[in-house]
Every structure is written in C-alpha cells, then in structure tokens.
VEXTORMAR-816570 format. One record per residue (C-alpha): residue number from 1; residue in three letters; x, y, z. Coordinates in Angstrom, 1 decimal, always signed. Layout:
# residues N
R   n res      X      Y      Z
R NUM ala      X      Y      Z
...
This chain:
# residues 377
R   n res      X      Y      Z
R   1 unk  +90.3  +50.1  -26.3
R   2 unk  +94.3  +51.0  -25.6
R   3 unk  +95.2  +54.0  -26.4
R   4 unk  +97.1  +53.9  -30.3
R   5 unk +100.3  +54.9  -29.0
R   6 unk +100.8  +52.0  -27.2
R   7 unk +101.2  +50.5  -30.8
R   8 unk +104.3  +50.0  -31.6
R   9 unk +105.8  +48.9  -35.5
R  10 unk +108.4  +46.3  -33.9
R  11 unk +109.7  +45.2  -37.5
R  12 unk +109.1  +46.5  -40.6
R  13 unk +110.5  +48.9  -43.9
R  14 unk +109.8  +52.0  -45.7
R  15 unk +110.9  +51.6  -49.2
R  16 unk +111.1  +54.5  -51.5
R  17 unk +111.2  +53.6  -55.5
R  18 unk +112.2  +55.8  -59.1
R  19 unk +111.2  +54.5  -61.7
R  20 unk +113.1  +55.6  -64.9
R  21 unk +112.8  +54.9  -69.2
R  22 unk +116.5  +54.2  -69.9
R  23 unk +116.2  +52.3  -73.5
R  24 unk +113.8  +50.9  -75.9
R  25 unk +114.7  +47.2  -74.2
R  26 unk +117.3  +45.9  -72.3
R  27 unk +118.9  +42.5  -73.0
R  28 unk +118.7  +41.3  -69.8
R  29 unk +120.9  +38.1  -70.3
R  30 unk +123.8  +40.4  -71.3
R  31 unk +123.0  +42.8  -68.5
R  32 unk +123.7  +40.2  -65.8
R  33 unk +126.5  +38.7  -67.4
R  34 unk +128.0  +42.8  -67.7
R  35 unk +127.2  +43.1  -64.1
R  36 unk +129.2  +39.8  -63.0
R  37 unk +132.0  +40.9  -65.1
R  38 unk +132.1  +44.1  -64.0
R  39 unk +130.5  +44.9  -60.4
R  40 unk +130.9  +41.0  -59.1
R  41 unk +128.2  +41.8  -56.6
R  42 unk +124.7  +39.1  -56.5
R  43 unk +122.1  +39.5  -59.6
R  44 unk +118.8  +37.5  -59.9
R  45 unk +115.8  +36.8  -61.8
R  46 unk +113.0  +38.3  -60.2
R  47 unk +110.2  +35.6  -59.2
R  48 unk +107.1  +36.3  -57.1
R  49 unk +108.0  +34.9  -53.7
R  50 unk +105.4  +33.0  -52.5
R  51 unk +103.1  +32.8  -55.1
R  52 unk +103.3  +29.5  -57.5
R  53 unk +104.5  +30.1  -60.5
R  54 unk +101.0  +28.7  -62.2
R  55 unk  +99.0  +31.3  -60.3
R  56 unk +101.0  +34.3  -61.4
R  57 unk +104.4  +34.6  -63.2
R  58 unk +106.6  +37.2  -65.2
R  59 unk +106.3  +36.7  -68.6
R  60 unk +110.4  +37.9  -69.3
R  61 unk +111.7  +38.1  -65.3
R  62 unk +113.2  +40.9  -64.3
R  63 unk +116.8  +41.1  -62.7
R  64 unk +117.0  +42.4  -59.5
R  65 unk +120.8  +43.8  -59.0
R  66 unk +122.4  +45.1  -55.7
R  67 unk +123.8  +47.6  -55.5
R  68 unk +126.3  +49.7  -53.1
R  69 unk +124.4  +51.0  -49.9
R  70 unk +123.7  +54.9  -48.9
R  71 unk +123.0  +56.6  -46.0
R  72 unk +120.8  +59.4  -45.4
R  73 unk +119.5  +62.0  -42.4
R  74 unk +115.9  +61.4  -41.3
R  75 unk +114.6  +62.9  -38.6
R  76 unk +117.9  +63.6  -37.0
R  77 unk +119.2  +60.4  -37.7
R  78 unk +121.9  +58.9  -40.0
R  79 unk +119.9  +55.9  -41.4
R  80 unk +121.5  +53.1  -43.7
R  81 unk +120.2  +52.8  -46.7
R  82 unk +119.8  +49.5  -48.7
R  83 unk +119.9  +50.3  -52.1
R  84 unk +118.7  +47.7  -55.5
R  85 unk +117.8  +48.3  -58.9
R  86 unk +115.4  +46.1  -61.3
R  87 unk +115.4  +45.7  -64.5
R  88 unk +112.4  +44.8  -67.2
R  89 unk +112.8  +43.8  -70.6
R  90 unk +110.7  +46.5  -72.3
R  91 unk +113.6  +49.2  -71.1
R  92 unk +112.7  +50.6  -67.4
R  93 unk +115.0  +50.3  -64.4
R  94 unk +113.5  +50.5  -61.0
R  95 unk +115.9  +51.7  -58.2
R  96 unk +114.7  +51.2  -54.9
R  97 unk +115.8  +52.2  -51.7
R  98 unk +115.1  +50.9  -48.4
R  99 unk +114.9  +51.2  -44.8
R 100 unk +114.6  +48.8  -42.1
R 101 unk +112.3  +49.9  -39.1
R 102 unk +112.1  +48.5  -35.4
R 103 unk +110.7  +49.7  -32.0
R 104 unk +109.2  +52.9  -33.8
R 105 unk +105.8  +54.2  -32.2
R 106 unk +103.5  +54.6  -35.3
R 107 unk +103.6  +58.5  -35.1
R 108 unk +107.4  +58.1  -35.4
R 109 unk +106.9  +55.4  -38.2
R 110 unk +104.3  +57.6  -39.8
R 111 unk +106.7  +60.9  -39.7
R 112 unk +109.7  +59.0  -40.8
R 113 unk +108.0  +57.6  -43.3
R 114 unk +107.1  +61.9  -44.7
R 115 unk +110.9  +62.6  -43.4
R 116 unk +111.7  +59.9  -46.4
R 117 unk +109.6  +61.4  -48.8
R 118 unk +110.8  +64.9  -48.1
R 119 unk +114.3  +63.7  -49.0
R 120 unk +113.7  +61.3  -52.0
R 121 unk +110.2  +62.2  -53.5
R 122 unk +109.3  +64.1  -56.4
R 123 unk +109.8  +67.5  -54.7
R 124 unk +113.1  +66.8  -53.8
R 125 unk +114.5  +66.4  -57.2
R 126 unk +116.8  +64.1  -58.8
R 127 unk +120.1  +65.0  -57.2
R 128 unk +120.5  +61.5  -55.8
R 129 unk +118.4  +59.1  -57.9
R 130 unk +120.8  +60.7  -61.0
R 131 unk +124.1  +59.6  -59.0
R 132 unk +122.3  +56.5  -58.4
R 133 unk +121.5  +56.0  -61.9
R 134 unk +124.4  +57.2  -63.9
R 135 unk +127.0  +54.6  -62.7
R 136 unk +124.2  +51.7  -63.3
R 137 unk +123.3  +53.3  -67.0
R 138 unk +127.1  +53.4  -68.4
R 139 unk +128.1  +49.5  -66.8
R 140 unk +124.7  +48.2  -68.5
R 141 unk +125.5  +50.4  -71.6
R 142 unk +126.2  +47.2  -73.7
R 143 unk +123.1  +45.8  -72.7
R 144 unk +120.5  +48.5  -74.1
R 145 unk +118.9  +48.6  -77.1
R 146 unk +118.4  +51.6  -78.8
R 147 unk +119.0  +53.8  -74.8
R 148 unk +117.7  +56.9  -74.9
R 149 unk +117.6  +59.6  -72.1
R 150 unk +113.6  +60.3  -70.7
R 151 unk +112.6  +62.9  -68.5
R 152 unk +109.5  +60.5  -67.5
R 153 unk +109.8  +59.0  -64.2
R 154 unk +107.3  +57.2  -61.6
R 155 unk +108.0  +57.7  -57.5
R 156 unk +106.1  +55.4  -55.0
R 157 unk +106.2  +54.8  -51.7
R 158 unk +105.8  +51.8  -49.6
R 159 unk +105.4  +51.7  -45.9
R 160 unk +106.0  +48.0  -44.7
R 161 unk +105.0  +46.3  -41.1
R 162 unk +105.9  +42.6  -40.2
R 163 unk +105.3  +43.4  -36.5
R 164 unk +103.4  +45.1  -34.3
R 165 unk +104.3  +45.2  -30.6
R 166 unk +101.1  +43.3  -30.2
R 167 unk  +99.3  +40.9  -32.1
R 168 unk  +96.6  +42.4  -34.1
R 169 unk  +94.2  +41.4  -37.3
R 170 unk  +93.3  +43.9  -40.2
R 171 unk  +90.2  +44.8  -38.6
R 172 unk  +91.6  +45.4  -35.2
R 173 unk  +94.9  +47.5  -37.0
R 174 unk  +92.4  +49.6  -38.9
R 175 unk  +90.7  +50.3  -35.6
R 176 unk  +93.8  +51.4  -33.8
R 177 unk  +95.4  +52.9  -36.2
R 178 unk  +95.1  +56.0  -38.5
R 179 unk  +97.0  +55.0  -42.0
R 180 unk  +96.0  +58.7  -43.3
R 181 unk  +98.9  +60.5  -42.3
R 182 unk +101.1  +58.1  -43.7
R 183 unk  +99.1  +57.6  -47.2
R 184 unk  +98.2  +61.3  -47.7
R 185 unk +101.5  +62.9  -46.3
R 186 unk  +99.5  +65.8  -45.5
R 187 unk +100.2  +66.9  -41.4
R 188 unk  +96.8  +68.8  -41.8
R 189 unk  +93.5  +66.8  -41.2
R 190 unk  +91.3  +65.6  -44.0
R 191 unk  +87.7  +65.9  -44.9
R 192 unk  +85.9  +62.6  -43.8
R 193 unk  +85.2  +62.6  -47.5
R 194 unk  +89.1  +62.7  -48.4
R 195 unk  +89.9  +60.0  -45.8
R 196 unk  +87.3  +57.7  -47.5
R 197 unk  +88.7  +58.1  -50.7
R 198 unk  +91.6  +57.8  -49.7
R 199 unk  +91.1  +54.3  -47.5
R 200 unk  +89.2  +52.9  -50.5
R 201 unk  +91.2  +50.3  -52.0
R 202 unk  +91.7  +48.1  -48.9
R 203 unk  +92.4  +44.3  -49.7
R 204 unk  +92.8  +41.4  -47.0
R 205 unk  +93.5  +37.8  -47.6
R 206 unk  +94.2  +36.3  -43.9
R 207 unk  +93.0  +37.7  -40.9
R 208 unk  +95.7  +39.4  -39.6
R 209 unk  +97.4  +40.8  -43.1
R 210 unk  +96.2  +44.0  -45.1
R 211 unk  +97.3  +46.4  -48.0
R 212 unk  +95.8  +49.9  -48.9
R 213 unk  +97.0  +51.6  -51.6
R 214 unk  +96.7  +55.4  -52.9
R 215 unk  +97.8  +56.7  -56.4
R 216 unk +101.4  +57.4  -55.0
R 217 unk +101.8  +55.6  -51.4
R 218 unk +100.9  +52.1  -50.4
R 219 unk +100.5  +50.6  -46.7
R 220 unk +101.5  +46.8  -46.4
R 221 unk +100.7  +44.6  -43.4
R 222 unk +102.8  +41.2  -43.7
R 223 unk +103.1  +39.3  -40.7
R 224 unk +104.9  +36.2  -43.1
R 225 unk +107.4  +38.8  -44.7
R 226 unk +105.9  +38.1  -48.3
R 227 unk +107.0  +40.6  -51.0
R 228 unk +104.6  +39.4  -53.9
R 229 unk +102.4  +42.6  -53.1
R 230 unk +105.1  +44.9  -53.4
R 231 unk +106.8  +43.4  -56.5
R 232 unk +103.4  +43.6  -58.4
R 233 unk +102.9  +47.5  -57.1
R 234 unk +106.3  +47.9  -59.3
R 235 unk +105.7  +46.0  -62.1
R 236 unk +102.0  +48.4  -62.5
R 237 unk +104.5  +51.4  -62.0
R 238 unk +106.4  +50.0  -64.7
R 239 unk +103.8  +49.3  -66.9
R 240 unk +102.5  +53.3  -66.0
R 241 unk +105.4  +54.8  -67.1
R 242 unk +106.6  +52.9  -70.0
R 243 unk +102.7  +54.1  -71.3
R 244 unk +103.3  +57.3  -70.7
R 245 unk +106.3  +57.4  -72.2
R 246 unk +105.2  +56.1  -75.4
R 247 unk +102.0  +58.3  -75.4
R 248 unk +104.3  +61.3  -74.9
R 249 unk +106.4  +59.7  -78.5
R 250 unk +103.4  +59.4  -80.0
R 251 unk +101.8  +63.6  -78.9
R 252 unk +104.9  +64.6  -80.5
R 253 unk +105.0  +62.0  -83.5
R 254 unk +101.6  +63.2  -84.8
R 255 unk +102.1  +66.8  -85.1
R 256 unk +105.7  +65.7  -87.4
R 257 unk +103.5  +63.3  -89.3
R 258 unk +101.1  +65.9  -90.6
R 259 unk +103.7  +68.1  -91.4
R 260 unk +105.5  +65.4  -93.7
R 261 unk +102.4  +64.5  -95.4
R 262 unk +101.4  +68.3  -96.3
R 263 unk +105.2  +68.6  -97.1
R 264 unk +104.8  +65.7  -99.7
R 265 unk +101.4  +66.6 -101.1
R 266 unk +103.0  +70.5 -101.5
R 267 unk +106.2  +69.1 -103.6
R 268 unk +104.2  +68.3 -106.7
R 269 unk +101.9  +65.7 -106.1
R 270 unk +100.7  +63.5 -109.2
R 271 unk +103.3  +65.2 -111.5
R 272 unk +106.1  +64.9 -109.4
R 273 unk +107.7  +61.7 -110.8
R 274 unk +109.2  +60.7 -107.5
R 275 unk +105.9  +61.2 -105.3
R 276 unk +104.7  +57.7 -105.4
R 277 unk +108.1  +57.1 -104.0
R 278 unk +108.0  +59.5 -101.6
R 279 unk +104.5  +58.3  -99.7
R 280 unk +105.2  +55.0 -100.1
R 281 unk +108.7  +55.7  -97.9
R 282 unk +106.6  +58.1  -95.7
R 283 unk +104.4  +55.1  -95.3
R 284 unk +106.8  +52.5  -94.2
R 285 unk +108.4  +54.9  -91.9
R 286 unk +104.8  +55.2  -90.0
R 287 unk +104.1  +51.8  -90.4
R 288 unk +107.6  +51.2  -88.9
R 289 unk +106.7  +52.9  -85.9
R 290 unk +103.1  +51.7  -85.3
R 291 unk +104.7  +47.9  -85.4
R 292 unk +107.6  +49.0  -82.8
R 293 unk +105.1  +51.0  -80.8
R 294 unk +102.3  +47.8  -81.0
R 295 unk +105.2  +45.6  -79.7
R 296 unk +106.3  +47.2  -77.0
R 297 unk +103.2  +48.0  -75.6
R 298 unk +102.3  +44.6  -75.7
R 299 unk +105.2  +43.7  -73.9
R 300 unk +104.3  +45.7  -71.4
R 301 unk +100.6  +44.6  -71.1
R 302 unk +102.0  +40.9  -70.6
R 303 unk +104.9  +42.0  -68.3
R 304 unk +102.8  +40.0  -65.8
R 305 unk +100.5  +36.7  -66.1
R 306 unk  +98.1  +36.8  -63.2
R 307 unk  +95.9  +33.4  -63.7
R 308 unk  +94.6  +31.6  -60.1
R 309 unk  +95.6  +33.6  -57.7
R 310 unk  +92.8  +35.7  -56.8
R 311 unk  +93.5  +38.1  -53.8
R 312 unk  +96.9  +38.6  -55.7
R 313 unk  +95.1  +39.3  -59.3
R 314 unk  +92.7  +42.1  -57.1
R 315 unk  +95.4  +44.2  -55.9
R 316 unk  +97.2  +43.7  -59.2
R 317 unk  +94.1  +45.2  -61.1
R 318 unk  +93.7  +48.2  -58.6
R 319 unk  +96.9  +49.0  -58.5
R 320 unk  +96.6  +49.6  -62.7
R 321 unk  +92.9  +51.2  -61.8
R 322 unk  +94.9  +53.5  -59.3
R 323 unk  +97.3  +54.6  -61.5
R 324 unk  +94.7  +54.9  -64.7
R 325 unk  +96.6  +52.8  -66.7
R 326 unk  +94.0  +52.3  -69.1
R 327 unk  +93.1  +55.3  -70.0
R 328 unk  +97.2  +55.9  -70.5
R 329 unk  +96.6  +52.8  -72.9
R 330 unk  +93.3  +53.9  -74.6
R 331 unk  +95.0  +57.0  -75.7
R 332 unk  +97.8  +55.2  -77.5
R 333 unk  +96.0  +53.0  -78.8
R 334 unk  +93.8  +55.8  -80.5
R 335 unk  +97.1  +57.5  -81.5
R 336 unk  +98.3  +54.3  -83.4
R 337 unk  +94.9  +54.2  -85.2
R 338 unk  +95.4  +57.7  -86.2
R 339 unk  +98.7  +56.8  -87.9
R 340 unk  +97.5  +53.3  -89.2
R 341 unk  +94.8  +55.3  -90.8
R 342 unk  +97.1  +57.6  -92.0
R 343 unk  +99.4  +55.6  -93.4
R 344 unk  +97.3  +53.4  -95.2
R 345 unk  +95.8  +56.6  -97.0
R 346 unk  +99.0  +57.2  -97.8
R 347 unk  +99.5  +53.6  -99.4
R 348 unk  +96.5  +53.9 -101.2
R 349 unk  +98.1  +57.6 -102.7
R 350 unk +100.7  +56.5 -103.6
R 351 unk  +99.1  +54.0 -105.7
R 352 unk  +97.2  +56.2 -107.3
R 353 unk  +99.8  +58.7 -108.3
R 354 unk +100.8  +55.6 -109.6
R 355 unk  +98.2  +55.0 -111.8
R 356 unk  +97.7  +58.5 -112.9
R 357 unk +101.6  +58.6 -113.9
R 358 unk +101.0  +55.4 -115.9
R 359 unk  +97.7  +56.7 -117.1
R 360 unk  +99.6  +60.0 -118.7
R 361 unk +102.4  +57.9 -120.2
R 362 unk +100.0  +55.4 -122.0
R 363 unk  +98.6  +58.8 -123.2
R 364 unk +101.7  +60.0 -124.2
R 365 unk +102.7  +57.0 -126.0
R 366 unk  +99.4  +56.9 -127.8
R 367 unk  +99.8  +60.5 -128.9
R 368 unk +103.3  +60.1 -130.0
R 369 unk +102.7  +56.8 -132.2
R 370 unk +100.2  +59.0 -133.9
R 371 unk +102.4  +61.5 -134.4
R 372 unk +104.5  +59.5 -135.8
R 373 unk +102.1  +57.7 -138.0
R 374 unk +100.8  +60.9 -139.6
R 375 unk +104.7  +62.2 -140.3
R 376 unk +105.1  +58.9 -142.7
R 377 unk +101.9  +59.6 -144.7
C-alpha cells in the first residue's frame, strides 16, 4: 500500500456557508428583477444539476445570485475568494463562499480546509458574513416580506475533491485516506469510538464517488463535478434554521400568551361587558399566528420533493437526521397545539361570557317588566 502522502487532491473546493433568517418570505420574482436593475451581475433559479427534475425538484426554486469576490489569508496565503448568495422563498439567504483547490497534498488540503474554518466559522464571528450580508439585505429590501433581523444562523462546511493525483474508488480513498481531521477539526486524535461515529453516515452511488457527512462538516468525492449533494446539504440547513427560528417565536410567544389570558380573565371576567370581546380578539390573534406559523413550516417541509431518486433521497434524509430536524419540528408542532388548545378554550369562553351576559339581561328584563307590572296595580 503507497504511503497516503503520495495522495495528492489535484482539483477540488472547500466551501464555507452562513446561513441567515432575513424575513418572513422573500418574493423571489421581485428579488431578481431588483438585482438586474440594480447589481446587473447573473441571477438564476436554482435546479439540481444532474438529477431529473421527476426524481427530485424544488418545490419554489431558489435564486442563486453572484456576488462581488473576496480574498482572504490562509495558511500564509492570499486566496480568492468566490463569493454567492441563495435565496429560498420561506425568508433565509445562504451566502456561500468558496475556494478552488489544486496540487494540495491532503494534509495541506485537510489544514486548509481548519485554516478556513478558523477564519469564517462560528468562532470567528460575524465581522465578515455581516459586510457580506448588509449590502445584499438593503438592494433586496423591496423584496421581503415582513424582514426582520434574527440572531439564528446555521455554518457548514464542505470539503470538495474532483481529483485525486491518482485514480481511486471509495473503498480504496477510505483506505488511504484519514477524512477525521478534516470532519472533526480537532488536530488531537480521537477515540476509535469518536472516529466511528463520526464516519457513520457514509453514502456511495458509483464506485469511485463518496460523501460523509457530520452534524457541521461534510466530505464530497465527485469525480463528474455534480453539485446535487451539496445543494441538498443547504436546503436541510435551511430547513434547520428556519425551525429553529420559529421554535425560538414560539418559546417566547407562549410565555406572552399566558400572560394575556390571565390579564383578561383578571379585568372582570363574566361581568365585564367587553370580555367576550376581548377573548374572542385574543383568540384570533393566536389563531392568526398558529395559521402563519402552520404555513410557513410547511413551506419549509416541502422546500424539496425527493421522489425516484434513491441514493439522492438517502443523503437528503441523513442530512435532516444529522441535523435533528425532527425533533426541531416535533417541538413546534407541540407548541402550535398548545396555542390551538388554548385558543379554542378561549373561543369557547368567550361564548359563554356570552351567554351568561345574555342570561343576566333576560333576567333583568324579566325582573323589570314585573316591576313595572306591580307599579300599575
């Protein structure tokens, strides 16, 4: 067996990606038609590359946008920078930034790949993603609905090889190569126990192609250049964080909720005249949100339709396992049936101060005719 540093990665990418809430939705036929009136630079509609449209497909496309270019120090170097931004429907930009690779050994693919990380991740902070994102936010400003400012965001990282100096097939790479570095970004060894965990979602479809992904990095081996694995790593990013963000709206909606409801039920209750009023409005304000909430999040469940192809519809599902998005989605769901539950109490209270207020005026009435009738005899 050669030696692994004879390897070398003779084409390939590292691609760093933020992941950011910016609005409730984003028109995204008025965002490219702002962007061609203002930036003039190429916009498209995102479409799975080599995958037939049948087999999986966006249900609303995203628009991928290009943006102006960066440069930044790694290891010594001044690297340019290619720099994008996509945008989904249900209000989340992506920016991405990425690197082109060639002739690196894979210890110098592997280090470069932490050097990136170091500069961009989430313990670098959001110096340059926020210059990034500001320019992009006010020139789309006509396209958001409802834009709002989240301190949510999702980071991944992608580490990309078309080409090795030699050929090789996934069982071979996997042989050769240690991915652990690169996926843990840890320059200490791992447990055997940590190194299986973390090598546990491996997927091939051909001989000689192979993804492994972690909760925040993901290895790609794509002799044929495809991107459909690493657009459908995004979109379950996507789909993480807009969860999350409405699971956060929803932790601090509940807490509000039950203060407005004692607040009402303290003001007077059955004998206040205008408490019917005042759950019913309480209750279409709830049942307001539950509907915008249900929407969206089913938006975001649909983003993308994955129906025949298998191998694609694997990594897809993983990547959502990976990043627990259903348990992100069981808890707002269980949220919205707190408030559904709440607000139809509330209905059904506000009917029946209803009745009890109609109740003591037929009384009333009753009384006062016989008051009446016993003042004429």
């Amino acid at each position: 067996m050669k030696a692994p540093d004879s390897l070398r990665v003779e084409s390939g990418a590292l691609m760093a990606l933020r992941l950011f809430d910016i609005a409730y939705a984003i028109d995204l036929a008025k965002a490219e038609a702002v962007w061609a009136a203002q930036v003039r630079t190429s916009s498209s509609r995102s479409q799975l590359s080599m995958t037939p449209a049948k087999a999986v497909a966006f249900e609303v496309p995203p628009v991928l946008l290009s943006l102006e270019g960066i440069s930044l120090t790694l290891e010594g170097q001044v690297l340019p920078v290619v720099v994008s931004a996509r945008l989904y429907d249900f209000g989340v930009v992506s920016l991405m930034l990425r690197i082109a690779v060639t002739d690196l050994d894979w210890q110098e693919y592997s280090r470069l790949a932490n050097a990136l990380d170091d500069a961009v991740g989430p313990e670098a902070g959001n110096g340059l993603w926020q210059n990034l994102l500001e320019p992009l936010r006010q020139i789309l400003a006509p396209a958001l609905i409802r834009p709002g400012v989240s301190t949510m965001q999702e980071d991944y990282l992608l580490g990309i090889v078309h080409r090795w100096s030699e050929p090789l097939t996934a069982a071979e790479l996997q042989e050769r190569v240690d991915l652990v570095p690169l996926l843990s970004g840890e320059r200490r060894k791992l447990s055997e126990g940590a190194r299986r965990d973390l090598l546990r979602h491996r997927y091939s479809y051909y001989e000689d192609d192979l993804v492994v992904l972690t909760w925040d990095r993901a290895f790609i081996y794509e002799p044929r250049k495809e991107t459909d694995v690493a657009d459908v790593i995004e979109v379950a990013n996507a789909q993480l964080l807009e969860l999350r963000y409405y699971d956060g709206l929803l932790d601090d909606e509940l807490p509000r909720m039950y203060d407005l409801v004692e607040a009402e039920r303290s003001s007077g209750g059955i004998f206040n005249l205008l408490a019917p009023r005042r759950f019913a409005r309480l209750a279409r304000r709830l049942h307001t949100l539950v509907a915008e909430v249900t929407e969206i999040t089913e938006q975001v469940d649909n983003a993308l339709q994955v129906t025949e192809d298998v191998y694609l519809a694997r990594i897809y599902s993983a990547a959502l396992d990976q990043f627990r998005v259903a348990n992100v989605t069981a808890a707002v769901n269980r949220k919205l049936a707190i408030i559904r539950e709440t607000y139809t109490a509330l209905y059904d209270e506000a009917s029946g101060a209803r009745g009890a207020f109609m109740e003591a005026a037929i009384v009333l009435l009753i009384m006062l005719e016989l008051g009446l009738a016993l003042l004429r005899h």
